[in-house]
C-alpha positions in Angstrom: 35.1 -11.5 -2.8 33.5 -13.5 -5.2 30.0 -12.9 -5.6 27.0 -12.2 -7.3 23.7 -10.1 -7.2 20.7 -12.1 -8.4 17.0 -10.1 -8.0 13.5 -10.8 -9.6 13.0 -8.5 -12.6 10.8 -6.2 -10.8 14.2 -4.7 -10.0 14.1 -1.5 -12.0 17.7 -0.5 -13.2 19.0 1.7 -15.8 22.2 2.2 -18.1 23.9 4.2 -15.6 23.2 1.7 -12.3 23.6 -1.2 -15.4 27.2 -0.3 -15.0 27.6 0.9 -11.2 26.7 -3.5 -10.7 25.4 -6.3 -12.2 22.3 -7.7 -11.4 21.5 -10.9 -12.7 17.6 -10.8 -13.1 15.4 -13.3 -12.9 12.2 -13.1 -15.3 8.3 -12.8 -13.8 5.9 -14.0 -16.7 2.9 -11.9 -17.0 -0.6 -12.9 -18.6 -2.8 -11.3 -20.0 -5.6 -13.3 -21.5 -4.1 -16.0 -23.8 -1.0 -14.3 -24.2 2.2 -14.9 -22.3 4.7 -11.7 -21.7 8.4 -12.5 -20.2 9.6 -10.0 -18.3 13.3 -9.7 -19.6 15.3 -7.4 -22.0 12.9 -8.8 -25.1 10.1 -7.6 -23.7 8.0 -5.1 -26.2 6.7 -3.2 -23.4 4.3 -1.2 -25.5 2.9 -4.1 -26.6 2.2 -5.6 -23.1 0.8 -2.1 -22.2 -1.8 -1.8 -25.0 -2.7 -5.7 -24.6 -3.4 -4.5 -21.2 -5.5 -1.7 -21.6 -7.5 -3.4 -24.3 -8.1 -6.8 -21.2 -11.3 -6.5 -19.2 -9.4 -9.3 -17.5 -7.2 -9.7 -14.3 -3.4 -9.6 -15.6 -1.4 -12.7 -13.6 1.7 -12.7 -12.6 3.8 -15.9 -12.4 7.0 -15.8 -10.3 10.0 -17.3 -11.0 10.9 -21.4 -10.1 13.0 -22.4 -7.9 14.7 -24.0 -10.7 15.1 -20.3 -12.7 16.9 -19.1 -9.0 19.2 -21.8 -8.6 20.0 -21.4 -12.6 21.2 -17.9 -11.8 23.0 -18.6 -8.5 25.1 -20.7 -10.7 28.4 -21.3 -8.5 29.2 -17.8 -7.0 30.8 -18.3 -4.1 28.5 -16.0 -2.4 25.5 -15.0 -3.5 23.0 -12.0 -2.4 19.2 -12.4 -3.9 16.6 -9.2 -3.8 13.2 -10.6 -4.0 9.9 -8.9 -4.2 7.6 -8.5 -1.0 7.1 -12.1 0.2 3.7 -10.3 1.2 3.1 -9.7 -2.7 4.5 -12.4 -4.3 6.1 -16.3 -4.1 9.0 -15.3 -5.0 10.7 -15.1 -2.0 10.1 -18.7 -1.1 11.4 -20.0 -4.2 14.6 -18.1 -3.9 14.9 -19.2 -0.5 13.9 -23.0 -2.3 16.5 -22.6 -4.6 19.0 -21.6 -2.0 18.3 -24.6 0.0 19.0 -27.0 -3.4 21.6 -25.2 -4.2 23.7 -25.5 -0.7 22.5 -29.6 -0.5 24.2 -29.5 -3.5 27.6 -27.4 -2.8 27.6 -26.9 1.3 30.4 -24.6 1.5 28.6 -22.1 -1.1 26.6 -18.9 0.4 23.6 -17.7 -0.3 21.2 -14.9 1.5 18.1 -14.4 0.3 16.6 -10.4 0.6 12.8 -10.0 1.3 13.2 -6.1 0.2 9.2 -6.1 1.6 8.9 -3.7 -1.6 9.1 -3.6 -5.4 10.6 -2.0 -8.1 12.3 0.8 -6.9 12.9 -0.9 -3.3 14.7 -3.7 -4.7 16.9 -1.2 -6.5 17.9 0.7 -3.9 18.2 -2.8 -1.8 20.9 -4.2 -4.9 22.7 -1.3 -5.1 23.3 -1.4 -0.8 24.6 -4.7 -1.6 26.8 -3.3 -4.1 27.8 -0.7 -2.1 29.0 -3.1 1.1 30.8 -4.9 -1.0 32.9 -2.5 -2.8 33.6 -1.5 1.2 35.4 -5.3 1.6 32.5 -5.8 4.4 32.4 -10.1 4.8 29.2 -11.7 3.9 27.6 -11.5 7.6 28.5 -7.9 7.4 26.7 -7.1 4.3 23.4 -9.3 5.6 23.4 -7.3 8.6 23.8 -3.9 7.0 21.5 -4.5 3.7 18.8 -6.4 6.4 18.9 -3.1 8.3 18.7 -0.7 5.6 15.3 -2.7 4.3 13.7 -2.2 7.2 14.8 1.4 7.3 13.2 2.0 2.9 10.1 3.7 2.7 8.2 3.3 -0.7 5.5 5.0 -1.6 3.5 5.3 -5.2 0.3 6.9 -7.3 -1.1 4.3 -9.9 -2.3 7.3 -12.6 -4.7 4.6 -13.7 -6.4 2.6 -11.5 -7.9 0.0 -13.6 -5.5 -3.1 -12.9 -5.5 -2.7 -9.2 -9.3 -3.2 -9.6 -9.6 -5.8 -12.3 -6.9 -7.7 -9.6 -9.0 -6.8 -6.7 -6.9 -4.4 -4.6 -9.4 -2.2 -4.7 -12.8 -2.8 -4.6 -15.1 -1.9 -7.6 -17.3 0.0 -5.8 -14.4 2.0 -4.7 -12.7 1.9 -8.0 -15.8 3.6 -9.9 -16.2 6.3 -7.5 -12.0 7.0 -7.6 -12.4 7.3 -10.9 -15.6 9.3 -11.7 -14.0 12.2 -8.8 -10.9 11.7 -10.3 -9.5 10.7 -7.0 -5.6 9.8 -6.8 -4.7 7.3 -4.2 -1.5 7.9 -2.7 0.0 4.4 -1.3 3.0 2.7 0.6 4.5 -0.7 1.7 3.9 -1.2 5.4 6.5 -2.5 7.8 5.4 -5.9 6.7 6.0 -5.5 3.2 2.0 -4.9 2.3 0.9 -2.4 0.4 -1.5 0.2 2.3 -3.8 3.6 1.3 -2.1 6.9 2.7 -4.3 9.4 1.7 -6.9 10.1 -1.6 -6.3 13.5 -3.2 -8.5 14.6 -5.8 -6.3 15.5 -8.9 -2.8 14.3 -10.6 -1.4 17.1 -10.1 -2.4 17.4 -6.7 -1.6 13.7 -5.5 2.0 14.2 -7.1 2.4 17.8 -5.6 1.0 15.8 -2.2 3.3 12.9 -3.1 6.6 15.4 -2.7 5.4 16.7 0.3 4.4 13.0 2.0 8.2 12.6 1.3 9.0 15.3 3.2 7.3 14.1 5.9 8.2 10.5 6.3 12.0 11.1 6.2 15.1 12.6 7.5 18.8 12.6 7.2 17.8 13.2 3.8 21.9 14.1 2.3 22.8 10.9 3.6 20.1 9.0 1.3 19.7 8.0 -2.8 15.8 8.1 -3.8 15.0 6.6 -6.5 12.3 7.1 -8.7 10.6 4.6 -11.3 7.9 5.9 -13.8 5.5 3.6 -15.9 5.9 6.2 -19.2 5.4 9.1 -17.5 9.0 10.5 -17.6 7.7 13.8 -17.1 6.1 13.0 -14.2 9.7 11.5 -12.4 11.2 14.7 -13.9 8.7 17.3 -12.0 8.6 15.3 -8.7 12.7 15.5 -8.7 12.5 19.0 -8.8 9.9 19.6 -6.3 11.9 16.7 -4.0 15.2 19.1 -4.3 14.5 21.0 -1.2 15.0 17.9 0.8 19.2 18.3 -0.6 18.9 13.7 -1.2 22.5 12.6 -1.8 21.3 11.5 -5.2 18.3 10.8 -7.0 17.9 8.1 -9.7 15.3 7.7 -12.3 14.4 4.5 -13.6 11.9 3.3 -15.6 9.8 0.4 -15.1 9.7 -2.9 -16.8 6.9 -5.6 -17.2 5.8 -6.6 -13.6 6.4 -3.0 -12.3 4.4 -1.7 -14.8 1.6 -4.6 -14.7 0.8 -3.2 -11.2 1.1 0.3 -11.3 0.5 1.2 -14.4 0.8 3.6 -17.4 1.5 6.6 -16.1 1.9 5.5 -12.5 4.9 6.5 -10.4 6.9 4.5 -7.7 9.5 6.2 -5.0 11.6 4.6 -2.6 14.0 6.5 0.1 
């Protein structure tokens, strides 16, 4: 089959998935006061980060045209797009734009657009079920059918370590924010059904919202040898590294650490940790 795998760069991927497929990413630009960060393979992360950090200003996110989509469709004769949470982001709708200028253009060319109604570590998991199906010979109406299935099936949950830029882009309140912060409260949170991002439960600790983190794992999953987890960390390898271990009793059928790249990071942050299963 002749296709290709396009997906927003909130798609976290390392060397070893790098190789498993290829993605072909299309870049989110991120703003932090007057500077402009592109989300691609020149990005100087640590630069974004302490830009960041230093901002008492909302960080914006700009998703990519319709024009940047249909650039990467190119002429594959099928094509399979992963898109950030259309509940989070426009990105869906100008992939699903760029499909429909794309097929004026060329009618007998295929393209499926993916709301993975996640980030980050969803959309991973969501390209590499694409990969998967096709290495199996599925058709294209197969692979929809299956991947469409297994999104709705993905749980993702994740703790932002530091809080700050969910405030300054009011997710949560400052009110809220001040009194997380002075109790040292960790919020625990998840993508709904829907694709929007909802609290779970507030633990008081790191150590004890990861610990709880494992646990809440534990408890919103089954079949567990028949699924990959993957887990994205925003600098905090050691953080990925202790929740695998305390995740082994569950006997996952593989687990994959990632690290996050501009957008992921933007939103959860230094030190934060995403999970998807």
């Amino acid at each position: 089959m002749d296709y290709k795998i396009v997906a927003d760069s909130s798609c976290d991927t390392n060397e070893q998935l790098d190789k498993f497929m290829e993605v072909h990413k299309v870049p989110f630009k991120i703003d932090i006061d007057e500077r402009t960060f592109i989300d691609n393979e020149e990005l100087d992360l640590e630069d974004m980060v302490k830009t960041m950090k230093e901002s008492p200003n909302p960080i914006k996110s700009s998703c990519p045209s319709p024009g940047d989509f249909k650039e990467a469709y190119g002429d594959a004769e099928n094509v399979f797009v992963v898109t950030i949470s259309k509940e989070l982001s426009g990105t869906y709708n100008s992939a699903e734009l760029a499909k429909e200028m794309t097929i004026e253009e060329n009618e007998n060319q295929f393209v499926h657009v993916f709301n993975s109604k996640s980030a980050s570590t969803g959309e991973t998991l969501t390209a590499m079920k694409i990969q998967e199906c096709v290495n199996k010979g599925m058709t294209r109406d197969e692979i929809v059918e299956t991947v469409e299935n297994y999104i709705q099936d993905t749980k993702t949950f994740f703790i932002s370590e530091d809080l700050s830029n969910l405030i300054k882009n009011g997710r949560i309140s400052k009110t809220a924010g001040l009194i997380a912060n002075v109790l040292n409260i960790k919020p625990i949170m998840r993508r709904d059904e829907d694709g929007n991002i909802e609290p779970v439960e507030k633990i008081r600790g790191s150590k004890k919202a990861f610990k709880r983190l494992a646990e809440v794992i534990g408890e919103n999953g089954s079949n567990f040898e028949e699924r990959v987890i993957a887990i994205s960390h925003a600098n905090a390898l050691d953080k990925a590294m202790e929740l695998k271990k305390d995740i082994e009793r569950y006997n996952f059928k593989e687990v994959i650490i990632v690290e996050t790249k501009g957008l992921s990071t933007a939103y959860v942050n230094d030190g934060g940790i995403i999970v998807s299963f």
